[in-house]
C-alpha positions as CSV (number, residue, x, y, z in Angstrom):
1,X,35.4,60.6,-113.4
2,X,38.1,62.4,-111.9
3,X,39.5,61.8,-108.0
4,X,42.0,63.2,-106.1
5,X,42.0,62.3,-102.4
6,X,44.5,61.5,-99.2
7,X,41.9,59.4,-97.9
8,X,40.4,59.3,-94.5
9,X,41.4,55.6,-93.7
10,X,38.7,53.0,-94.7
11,X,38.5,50.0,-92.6
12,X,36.6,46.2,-93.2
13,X,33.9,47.5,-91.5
14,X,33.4,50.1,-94.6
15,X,35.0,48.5,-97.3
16,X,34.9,44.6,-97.3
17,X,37.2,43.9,-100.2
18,X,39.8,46.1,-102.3
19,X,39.1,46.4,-105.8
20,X,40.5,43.6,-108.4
21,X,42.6,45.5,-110.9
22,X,44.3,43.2,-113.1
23,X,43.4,39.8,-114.6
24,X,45.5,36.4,-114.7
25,X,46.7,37.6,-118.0
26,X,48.4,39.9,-117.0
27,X,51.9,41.6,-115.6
28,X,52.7,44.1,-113.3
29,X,55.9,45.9,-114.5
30,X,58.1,46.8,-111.1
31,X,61.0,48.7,-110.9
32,X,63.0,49.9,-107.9
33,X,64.4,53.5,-109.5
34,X,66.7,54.1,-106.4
35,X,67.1,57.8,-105.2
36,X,64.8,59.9,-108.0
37,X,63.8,63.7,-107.0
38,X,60.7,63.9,-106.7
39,X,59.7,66.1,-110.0
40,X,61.3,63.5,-112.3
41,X,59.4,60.7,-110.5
42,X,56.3,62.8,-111.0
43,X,56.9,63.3,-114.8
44,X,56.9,59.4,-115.4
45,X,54.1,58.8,-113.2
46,X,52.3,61.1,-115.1
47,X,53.4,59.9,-118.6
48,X,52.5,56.4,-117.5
49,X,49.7,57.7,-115.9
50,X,48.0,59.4,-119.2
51,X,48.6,56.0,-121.3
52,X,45.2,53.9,-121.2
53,X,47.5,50.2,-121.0
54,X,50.1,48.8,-118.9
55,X,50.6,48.3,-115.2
56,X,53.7,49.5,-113.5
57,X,54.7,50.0,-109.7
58,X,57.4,51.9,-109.4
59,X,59.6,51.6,-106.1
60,X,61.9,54.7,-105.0
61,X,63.4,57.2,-102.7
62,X,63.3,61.0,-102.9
63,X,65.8,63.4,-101.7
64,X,64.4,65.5,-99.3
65,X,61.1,67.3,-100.2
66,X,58.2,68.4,-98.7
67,X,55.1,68.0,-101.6
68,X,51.8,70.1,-101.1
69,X,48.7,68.3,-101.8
70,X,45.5,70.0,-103.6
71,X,44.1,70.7,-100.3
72,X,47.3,71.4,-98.5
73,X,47.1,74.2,-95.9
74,X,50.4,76.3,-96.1
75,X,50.0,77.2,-92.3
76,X,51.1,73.6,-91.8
77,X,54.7,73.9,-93.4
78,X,56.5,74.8,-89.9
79,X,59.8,76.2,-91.5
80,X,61.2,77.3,-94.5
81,X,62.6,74.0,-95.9
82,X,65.3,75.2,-97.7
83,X,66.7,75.9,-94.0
84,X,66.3,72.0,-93.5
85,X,67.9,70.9,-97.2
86,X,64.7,70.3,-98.8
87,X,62.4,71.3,-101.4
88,X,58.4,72.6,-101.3
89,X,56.9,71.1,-104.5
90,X,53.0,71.6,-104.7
91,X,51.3,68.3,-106.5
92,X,47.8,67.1,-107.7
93,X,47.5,64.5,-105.7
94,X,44.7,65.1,-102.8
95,X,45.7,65.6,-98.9
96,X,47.8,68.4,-97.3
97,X,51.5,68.4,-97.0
98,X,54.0,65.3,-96.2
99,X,57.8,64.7,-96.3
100,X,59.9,62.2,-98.5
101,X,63.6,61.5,-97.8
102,X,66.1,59.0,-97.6
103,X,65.5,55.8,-96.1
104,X,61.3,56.1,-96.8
105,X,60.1,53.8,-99.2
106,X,57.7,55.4,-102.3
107,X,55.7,53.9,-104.1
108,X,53.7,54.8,-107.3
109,X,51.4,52.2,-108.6
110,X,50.1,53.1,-111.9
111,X,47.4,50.4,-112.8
112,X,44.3,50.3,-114.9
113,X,42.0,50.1,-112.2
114,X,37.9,49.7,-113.1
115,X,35.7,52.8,-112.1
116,X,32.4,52.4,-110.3
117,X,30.8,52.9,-107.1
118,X,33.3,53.5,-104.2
119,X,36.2,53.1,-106.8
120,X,38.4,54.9,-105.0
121,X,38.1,53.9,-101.4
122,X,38.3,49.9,-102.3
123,X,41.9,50.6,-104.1
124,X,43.1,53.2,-101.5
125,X,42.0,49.7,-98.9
126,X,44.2,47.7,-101.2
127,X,46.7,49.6,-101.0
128,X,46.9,49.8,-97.3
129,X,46.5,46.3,-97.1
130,X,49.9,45.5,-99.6
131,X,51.4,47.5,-97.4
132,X,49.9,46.3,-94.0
133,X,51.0,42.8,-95.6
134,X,54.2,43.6,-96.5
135,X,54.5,45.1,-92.7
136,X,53.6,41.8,-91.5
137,X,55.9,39.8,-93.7
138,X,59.3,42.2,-92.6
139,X,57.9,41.0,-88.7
140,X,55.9,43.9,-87.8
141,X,52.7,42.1,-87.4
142,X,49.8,44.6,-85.8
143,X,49.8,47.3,-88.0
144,X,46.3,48.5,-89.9
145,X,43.4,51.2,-90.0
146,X,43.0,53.9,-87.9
147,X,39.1,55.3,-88.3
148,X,39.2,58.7,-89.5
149,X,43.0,59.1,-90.4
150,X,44.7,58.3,-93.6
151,X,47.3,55.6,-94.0
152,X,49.0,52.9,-92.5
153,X,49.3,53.0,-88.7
154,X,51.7,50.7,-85.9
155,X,49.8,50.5,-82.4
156,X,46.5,50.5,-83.8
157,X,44.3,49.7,-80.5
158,X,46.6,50.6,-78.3
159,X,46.8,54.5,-76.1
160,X,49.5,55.8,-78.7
161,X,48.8,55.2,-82.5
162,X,52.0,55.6,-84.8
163,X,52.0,56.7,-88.5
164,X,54.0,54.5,-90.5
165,X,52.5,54.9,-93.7
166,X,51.5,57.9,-95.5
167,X,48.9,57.5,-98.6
168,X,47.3,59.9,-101.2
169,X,46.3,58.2,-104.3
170,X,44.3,60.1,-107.5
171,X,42.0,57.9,-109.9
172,X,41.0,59.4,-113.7
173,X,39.6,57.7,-116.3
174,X,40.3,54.5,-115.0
175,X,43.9,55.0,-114.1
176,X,45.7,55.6,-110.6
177,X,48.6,57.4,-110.3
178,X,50.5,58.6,-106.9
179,X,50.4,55.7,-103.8
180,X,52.3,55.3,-100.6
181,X,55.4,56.6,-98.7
182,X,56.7,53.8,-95.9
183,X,59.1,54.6,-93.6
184,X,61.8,52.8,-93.4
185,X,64.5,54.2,-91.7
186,X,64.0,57.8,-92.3
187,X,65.5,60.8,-90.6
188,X,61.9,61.4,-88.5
189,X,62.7,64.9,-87.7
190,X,61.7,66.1,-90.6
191,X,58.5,65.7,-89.6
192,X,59.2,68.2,-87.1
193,X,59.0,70.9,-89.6
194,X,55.5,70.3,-90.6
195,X,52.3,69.4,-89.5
196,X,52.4,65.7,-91.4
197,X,48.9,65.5,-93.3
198,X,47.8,68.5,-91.1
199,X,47.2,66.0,-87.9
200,X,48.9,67.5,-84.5
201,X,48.3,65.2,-82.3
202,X,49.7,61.4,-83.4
203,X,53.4,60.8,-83.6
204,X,55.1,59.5,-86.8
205,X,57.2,56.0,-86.6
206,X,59.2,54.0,-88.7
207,X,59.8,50.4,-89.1
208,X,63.7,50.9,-87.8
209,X,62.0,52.8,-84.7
210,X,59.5,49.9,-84.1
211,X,62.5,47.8,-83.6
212,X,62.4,46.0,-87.1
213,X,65.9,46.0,-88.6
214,X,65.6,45.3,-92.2
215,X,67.4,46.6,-95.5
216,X,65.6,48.4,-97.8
217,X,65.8,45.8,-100.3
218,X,64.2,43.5,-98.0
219,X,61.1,45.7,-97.6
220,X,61.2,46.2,-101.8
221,X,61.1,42.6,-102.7
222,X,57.9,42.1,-99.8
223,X,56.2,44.7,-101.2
224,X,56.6,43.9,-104.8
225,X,55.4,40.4,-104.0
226,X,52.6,41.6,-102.2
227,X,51.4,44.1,-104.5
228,X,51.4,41.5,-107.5
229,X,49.7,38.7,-105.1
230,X,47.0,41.6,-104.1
231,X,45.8,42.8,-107.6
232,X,45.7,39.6,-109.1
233,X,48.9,40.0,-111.5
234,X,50.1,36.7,-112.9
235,X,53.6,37.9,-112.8
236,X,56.2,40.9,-112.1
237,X,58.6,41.9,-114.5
238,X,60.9,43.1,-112.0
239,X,64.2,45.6,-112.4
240,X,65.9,47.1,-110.0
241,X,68.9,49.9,-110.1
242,X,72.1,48.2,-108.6
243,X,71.3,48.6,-105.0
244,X,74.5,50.6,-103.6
245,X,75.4,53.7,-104.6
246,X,78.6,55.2,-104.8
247,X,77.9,58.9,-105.3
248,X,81.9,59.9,-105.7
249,X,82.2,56.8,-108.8
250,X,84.2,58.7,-111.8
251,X,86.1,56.1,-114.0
252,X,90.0,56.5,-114.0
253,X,89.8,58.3,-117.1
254,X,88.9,61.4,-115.8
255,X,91.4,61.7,-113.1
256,X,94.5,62.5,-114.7
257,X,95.2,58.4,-115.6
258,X,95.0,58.5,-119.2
259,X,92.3,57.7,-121.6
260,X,93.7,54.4,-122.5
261,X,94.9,52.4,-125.0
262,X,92.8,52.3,-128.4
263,X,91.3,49.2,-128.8
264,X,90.1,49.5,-132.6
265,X,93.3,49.7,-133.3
266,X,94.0,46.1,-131.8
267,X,90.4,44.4,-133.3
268,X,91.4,43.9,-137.2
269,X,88.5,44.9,-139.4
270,X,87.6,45.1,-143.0
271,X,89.0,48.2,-143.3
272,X,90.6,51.0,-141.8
273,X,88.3,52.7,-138.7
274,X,89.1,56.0,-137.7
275,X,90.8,55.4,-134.7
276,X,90.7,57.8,-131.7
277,X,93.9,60.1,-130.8
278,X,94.7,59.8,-127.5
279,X,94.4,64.0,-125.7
280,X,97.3,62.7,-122.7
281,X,99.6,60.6,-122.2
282,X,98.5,57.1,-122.0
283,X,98.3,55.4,-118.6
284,X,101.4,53.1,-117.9
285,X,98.8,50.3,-117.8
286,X,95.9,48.8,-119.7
287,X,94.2,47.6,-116.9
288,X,90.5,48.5,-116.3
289,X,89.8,51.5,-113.8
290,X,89.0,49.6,-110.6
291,X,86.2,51.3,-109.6
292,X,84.8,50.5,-112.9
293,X,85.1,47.3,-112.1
294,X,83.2,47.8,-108.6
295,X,80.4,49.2,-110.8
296,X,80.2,46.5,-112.6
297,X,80.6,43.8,-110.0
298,X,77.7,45.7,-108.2
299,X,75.5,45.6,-110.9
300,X,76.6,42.0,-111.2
301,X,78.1,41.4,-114.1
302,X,81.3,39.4,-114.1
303,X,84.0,41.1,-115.9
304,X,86.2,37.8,-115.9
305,X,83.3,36.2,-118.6
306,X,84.1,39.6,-120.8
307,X,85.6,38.9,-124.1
308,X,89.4,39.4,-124.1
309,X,90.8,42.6,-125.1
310,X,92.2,41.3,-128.5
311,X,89.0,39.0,-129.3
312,X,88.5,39.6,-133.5
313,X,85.0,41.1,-133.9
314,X,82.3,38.8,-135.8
315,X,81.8,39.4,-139.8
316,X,78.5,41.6,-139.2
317,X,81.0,44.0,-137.6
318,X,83.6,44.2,-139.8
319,X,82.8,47.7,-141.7
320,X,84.9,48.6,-145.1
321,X,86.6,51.8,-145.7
322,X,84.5,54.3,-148.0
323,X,86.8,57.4,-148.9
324,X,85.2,58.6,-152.0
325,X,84.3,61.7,-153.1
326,X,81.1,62.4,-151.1
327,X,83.0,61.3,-148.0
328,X,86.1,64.4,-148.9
329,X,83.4,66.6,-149.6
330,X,81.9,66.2,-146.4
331,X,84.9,66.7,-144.3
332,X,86.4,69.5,-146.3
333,X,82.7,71.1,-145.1
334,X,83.3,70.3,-141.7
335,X,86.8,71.7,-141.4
336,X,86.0,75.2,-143.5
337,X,83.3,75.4,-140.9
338,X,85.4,74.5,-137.5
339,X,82.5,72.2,-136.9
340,X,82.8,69.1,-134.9
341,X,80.6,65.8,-135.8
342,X,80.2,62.9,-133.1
343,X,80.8,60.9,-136.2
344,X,84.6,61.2,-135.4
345,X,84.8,62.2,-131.7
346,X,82.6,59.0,-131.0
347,X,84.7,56.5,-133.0
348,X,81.1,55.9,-135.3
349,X,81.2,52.6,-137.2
350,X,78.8,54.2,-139.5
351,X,80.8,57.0,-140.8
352,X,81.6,56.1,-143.9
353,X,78.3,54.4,-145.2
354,X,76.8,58.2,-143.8
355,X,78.9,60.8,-145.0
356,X,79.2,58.8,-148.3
357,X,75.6,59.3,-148.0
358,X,75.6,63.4,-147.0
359,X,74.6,62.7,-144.0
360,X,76.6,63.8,-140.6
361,X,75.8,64.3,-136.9
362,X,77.1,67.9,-135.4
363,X,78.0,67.9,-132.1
364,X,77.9,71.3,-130.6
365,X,79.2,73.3,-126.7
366,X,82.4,72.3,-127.9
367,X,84.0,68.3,-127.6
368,X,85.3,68.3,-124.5
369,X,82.0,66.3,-122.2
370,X,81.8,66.8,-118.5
371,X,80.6,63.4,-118.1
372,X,82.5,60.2,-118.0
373,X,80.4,57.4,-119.0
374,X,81.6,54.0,-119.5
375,X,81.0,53.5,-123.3
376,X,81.5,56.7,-124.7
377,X,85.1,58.0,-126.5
378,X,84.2,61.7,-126.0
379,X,87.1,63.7,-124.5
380,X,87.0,64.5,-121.0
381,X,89.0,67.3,-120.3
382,X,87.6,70.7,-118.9
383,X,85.2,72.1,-121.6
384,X,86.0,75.4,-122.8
385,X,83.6,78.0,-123.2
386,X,80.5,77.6,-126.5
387,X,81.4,79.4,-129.2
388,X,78.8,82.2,-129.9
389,X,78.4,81.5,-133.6
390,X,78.6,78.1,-133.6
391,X,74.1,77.8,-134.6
392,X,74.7,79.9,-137.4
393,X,77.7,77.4,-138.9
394,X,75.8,74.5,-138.3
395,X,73.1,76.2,-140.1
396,X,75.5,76.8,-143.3
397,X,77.2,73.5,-143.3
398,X,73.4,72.3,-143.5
399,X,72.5,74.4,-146.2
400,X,76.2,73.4,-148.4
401,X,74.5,70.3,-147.6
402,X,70.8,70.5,-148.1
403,X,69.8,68.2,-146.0
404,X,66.1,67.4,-145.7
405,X,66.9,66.4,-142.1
406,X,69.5,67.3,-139.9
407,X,70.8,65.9,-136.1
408,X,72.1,67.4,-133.7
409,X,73.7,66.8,-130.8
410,X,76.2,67.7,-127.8
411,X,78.4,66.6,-125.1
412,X,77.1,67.0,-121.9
413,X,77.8,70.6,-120.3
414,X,77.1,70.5,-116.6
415,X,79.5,72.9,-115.8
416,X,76.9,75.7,-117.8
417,X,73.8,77.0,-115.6
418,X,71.4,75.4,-118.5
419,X,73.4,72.5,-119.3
420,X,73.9,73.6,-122.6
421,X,70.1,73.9,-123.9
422,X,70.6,77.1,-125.3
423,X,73.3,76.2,-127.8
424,X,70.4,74.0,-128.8
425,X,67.7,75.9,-128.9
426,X,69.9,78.5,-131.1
427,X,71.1,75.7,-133.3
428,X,67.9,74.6,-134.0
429,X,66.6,78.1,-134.5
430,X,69.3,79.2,-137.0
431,X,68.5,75.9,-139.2
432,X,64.8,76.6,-139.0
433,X,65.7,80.2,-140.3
434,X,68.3,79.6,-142.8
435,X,66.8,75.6,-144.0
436,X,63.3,75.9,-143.5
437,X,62.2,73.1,-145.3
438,X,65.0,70.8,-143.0
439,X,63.8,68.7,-139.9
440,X,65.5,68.9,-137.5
441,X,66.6,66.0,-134.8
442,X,68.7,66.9,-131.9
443,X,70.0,64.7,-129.1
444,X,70.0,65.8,-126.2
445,X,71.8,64.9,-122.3
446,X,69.5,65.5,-119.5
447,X,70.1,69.1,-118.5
448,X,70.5,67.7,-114.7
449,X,66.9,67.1,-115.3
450,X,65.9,70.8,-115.3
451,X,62.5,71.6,-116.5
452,X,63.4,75.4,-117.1
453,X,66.6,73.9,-119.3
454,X,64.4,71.4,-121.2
455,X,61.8,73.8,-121.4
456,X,64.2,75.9,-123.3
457,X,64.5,73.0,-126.1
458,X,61.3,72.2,-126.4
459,X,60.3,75.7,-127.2
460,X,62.7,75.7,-129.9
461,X,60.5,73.2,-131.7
462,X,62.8,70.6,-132.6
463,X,61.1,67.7,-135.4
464,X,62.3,65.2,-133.5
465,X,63.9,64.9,-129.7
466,X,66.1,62.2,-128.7
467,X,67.6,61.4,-125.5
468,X,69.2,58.1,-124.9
469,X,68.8,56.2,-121.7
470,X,72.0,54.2,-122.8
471,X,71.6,50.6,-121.0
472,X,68.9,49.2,-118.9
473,X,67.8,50.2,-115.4
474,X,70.2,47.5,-113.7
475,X,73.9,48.8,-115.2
476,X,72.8,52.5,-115.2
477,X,75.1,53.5,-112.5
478,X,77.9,51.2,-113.7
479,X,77.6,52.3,-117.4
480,X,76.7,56.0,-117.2
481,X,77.6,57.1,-113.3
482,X,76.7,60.5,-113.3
483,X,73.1,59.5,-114.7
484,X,69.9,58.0,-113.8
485,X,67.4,56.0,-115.9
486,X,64.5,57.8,-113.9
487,X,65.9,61.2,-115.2
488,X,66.1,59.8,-118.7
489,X,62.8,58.4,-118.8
490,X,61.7,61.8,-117.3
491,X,63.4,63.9,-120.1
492,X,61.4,62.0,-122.4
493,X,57.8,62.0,-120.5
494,X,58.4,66.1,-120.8
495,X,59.0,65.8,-124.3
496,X,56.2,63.5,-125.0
497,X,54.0,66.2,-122.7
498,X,55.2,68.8,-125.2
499,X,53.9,67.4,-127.8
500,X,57.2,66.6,-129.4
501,X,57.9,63.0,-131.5
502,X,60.7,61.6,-129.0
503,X,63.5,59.0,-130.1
504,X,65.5,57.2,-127.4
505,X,68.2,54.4,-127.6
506,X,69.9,51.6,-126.0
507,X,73.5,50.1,-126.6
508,X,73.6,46.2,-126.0
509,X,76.6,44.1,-125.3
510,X,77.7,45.3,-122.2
511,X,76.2,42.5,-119.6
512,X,72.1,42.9,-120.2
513,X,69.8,40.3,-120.9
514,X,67.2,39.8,-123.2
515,X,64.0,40.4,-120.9
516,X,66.1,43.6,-119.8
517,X,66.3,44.7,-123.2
518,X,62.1,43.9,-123.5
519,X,61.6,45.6,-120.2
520,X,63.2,48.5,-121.5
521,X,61.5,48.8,-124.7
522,X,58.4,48.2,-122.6
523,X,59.1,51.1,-119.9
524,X,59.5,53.3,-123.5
525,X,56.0,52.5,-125.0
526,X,54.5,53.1,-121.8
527,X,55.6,56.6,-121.5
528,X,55.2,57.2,-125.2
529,X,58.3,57.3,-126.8
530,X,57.9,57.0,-130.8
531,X,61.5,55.5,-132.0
532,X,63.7,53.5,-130.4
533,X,67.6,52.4,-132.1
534,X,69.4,49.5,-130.6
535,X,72.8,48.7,-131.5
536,X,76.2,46.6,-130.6
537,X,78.2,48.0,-127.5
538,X,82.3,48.3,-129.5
539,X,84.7,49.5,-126.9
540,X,86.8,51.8,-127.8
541,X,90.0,52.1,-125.4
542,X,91.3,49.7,-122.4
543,X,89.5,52.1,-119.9
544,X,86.2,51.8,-120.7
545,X,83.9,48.9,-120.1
546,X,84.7,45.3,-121.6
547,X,82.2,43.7,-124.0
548,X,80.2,41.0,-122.8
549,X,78.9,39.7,-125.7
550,X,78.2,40.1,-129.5
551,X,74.4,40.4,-130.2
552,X,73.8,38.4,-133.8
553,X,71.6,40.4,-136.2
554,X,68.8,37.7,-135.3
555,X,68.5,38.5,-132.0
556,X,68.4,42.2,-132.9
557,X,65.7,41.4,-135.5
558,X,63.7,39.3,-132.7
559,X,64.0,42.9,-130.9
560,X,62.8,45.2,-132.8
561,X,59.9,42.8,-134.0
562,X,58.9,42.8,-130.3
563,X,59.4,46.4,-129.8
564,X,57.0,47.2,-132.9
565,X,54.5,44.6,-131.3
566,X,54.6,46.4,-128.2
567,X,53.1,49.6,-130.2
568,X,56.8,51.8,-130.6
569,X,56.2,53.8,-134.3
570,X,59.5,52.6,-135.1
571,X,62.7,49.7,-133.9
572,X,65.8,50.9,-135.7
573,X,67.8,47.4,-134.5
574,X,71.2,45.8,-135.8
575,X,74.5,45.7,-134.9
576,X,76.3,48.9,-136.5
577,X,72.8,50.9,-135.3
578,X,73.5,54.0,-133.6
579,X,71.4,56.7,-132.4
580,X,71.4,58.8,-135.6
581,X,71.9,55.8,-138.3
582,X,69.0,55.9,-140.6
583,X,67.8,59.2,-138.5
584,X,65.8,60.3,-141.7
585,X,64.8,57.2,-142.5
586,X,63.1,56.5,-138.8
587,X,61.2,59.5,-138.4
588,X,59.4,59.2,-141.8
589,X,58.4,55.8,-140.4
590,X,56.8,57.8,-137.6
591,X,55.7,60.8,-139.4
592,X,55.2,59.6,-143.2
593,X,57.7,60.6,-145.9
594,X,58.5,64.8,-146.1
595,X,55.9,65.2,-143.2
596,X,56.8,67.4,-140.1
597,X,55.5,67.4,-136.9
């Protein structure tokens, strides 16, 4: 059974009692995304959507957009709304057109929900009534049903019935995807500009216009708890983004202070590390950037519980030096080449147990990233331009190699109209050509979340495709700013949908907590990711984030137990684990030994 509606409103007199989705066994997994455009948001949903377990509500805003249900009438988009700042996307969920925008609450619950006889109208009912609830709870009390109109309405009795609420939900196979869009404290012009679910003739409010005052995390939390108290969910596994956004955060890094004072080079280990060269001048201080402090102080972890700067790393960290001849060999192929390897750029722990082992990851668009995330050693200066044969010498330093699988991967290029996807797509076409028996594995940055861009990959064919979302939802803005774990999550729900094994990873240490960590791997299997590495946060200079703890290879063994439980193919956990350790190694866990995909 298939539906896709914007239902006419159903009131008690039709529909006594909303259908009982979830049992006390139950959880209901909600996460406030923060500001998500609304293609991204759709590509989860959807991902989640096509999975046959798991309950999620996910809580967010758009940018401006204007979406185009099935039955949409174009006649009722008043302007061209690029005019206005926003997009036209056309959708599959039921009803004709509607706005999202800052300051309106969305909300996609994606719940197994039983079929049967008036299926859809009882959970459209229930969802109007968390919302009516909710509406009642932030002190507007009065709002419900209007006969004959869809959604949640203020005035309802009275000579001037407001729209508060827009809903358009679609059921298949037992699942629901799409929901609600509240308004909080939108800009309600923008309604202006269309004709809002093609009615002419009833106004559209807001709770700030009806006089209620209330943050938006305020109308989050009351309809998270009234959404889990509605459907029957014995409990929310709740994670929110940090709640304020500051869209101008770059760490001090990037703005001509310095990259810092190494900080390997103060933490004694077994043996010698390669330690990073600094590309400037040091900054006259060692001090953190202080607006990477604010990011982390929103995000709420205290900086002052970090581990000093000069705190000895535990035994399970300490990695020995391994310079012999597979190691020389290795690097002499990298420098005949001009190739670069994230191996040395990032600072790897790993690099001598790989290269000793033949293995290497190549890093291609150059070294120079555009982004400056908290963690990350990559240099940060202005890229230069890709180099037009760099796919075909990646493809001969695999060969020299022959490597049965070989990674891939770049710095992020958002200063290139495709973010770099076709260096990748020619990479991994020239090893395809010139190795064809070698997988390939590429990791990838989110292309700005552009489907054409990551279309352009995925074409390519790559064996595996990994994209990292880095840290959980809650220290996304603090850890990676330019980011989103939406985005990331999207990236991977395209991938899945292309039929593509995906890999994705997390670095710990850096303020999370353990049910985070869970939540994460949980928000993975749900959208079908097949791998998963987790590994220790090491920070490599005094400008990037502090450590906030060492994880002990028991607790990273209790992880990737629970991850495999969960369903993932494959939990690549322990401390020295990084996204491309054991790459080989992973995906024949996934795909079975010499398979390809």
């Amino acid at each position: 059974m298939s539906v896709s509606i914007e239902t006419r409103g159903a009131d008690a007199a039709t529909v006594a009692n909303s259908v009982t989705v979830a049992d006390s066994g139950r959880v209901l997994r909600v996460r406030w995304l923060g500001r998500l455009h609304y293609a991204d948001a759709h590509a989860v949903q959807r991902a989640l959507f096509e999975r046959p377990e798991g309950d999620w509500l996910l809580l967010l805003e758009h940018p401006h957009v204007y979406t185009l249900g099935v039955r949409a009438k174009p006649e009722h988009v008043l302007v061209d709304p690029g005019t206005v700042g926003a997009e036209l996307i056309r959708t599959d969920r039921g009803g004709d057109v509607t706005y999202h925008g800052p300051g309106q609450l969305v909300g996609y619950p994606i719940l197994s929900v039983p079929m049967g006889p008036d299926a859809t109208p009882r959970y459209v009912h229930g969802v109007e009534q968390v919302v009516i609830d909710a509406l009642a709870d932030l002190g507007l009390p009065g709002c419900g049903r209007l006969r004959g109109y869809p959604g949640v309405w203020a005035g309802v009795g009275g000579p001037a019935p407001r729209k508060i609420c827009a809903i358009g939900v679609r059921l298949s196979r037992g699942r629901s995807m799409h929901g609600f869009a509240l308004n909080v404290d939108p800009d309600l012009t923008m309604f202006g500009h269309i004709v809002p679910c093609g009615i002419s003739d009833k106004a559209v409010t807001s709770l700030a216009a009806e006089g209620v005052d209330v943050p938006m995390r305020d109308v989050v939390e009351a309809v998270a708890r009234r959404a889990a108290a509605h459907w029957g969910f014995a409990s929310i596994e709740r994670q929110d983004a940090a709640w304020r956004v500051r869209t101008s955060d770059l760490s001090a890094f990037t703005r001509g202070q310095g990259p810092g004072s190494p900080v390997l080079a103060r933490q004694p280990v077994g043996g010698p590390q390669p330690a990073p060269t600094p590309r400037r001048p040091a900054a006259p201080t060692s001090a953190q950037p202080v607006r990477l402090l604010g990011r982390l102080a929103e995000a709420g972890v205290a900086t002052e519980d970090a581990l000093p700067i000069d705190t000895r790393k535990p035994p399970w960290l300490r990695v020995q030096a391994n310079l012999g001849p597979e190691y020389r060999a290795l690097r002499r192929t990298m420098r005949s080449l001009s190739l670069v390897t994230v191996c040395e750029e990032a600072g790897c722990p790993n690099i001598y147990e790989c290269w000793a082992d033949g293995t290497a990851t190549f890093m291609i668009n150059g070294d120079r990233c555009t982004r400056a995330c908290g963690f990350c050693l990559v240099d940060t200066r202005r890229p230069l331009a890709p180099e037009p044969d760099e796919p075909r010498r990646v493809a001969e330093a695999v060969a020299r190699m022959g490597l049965a699988h070989a990674v891939v991967t770049a710095v992020a290029r958002d200063d290139l109209p495709d973010g770099g996807a076709e260096g990748f797509a020619a990479t991994i076409r020239a090893i395809h050509e010139h190795c064809p028996g070698t997988a390939v594995e590429v990791l990838i940055p989110d292309c700005h979340g552009s489907p054409a861009a990551l279309e352009t990959i995925f074409l390519a064919r790559p064996e595996v495709l990994n994209h990292n979302i880095e840290t959980v939802l809650r220290l996304q803005r603090a850890v990676r700013p330019s980011a989103s774990y939406g985005r990331s999550l999207a990236v991977l729900s395209r991938a899945r949908s292309a039929g593509l094994v995906t890999k994705s990873g997390l670095i710990l240490g850096m303020g999370e907590t353990e049910e985070e960590v869970l939540g994460a791997l949980a928000d993975l299997h749900g959208i079908g990711v097949d791998i998963v590495t987790l590994g220790q946060y090491l920070r490599p200079t005094t400008h990037h984030l502090p450590v906030a703890r060492w994880w002990t290879p028991d607790e990273f063994a209790r992880l990737k137990a629970a991850g495999e439980a969960m369903g993932l193919g494959h939990v690549e956990a322990s401390p020295l684990t990084r996204s491309s350790h054991h790459a080989r190694q992973a995906a024949a866990a996934v795909l079975g030994p010499g398979a390809r995909p």
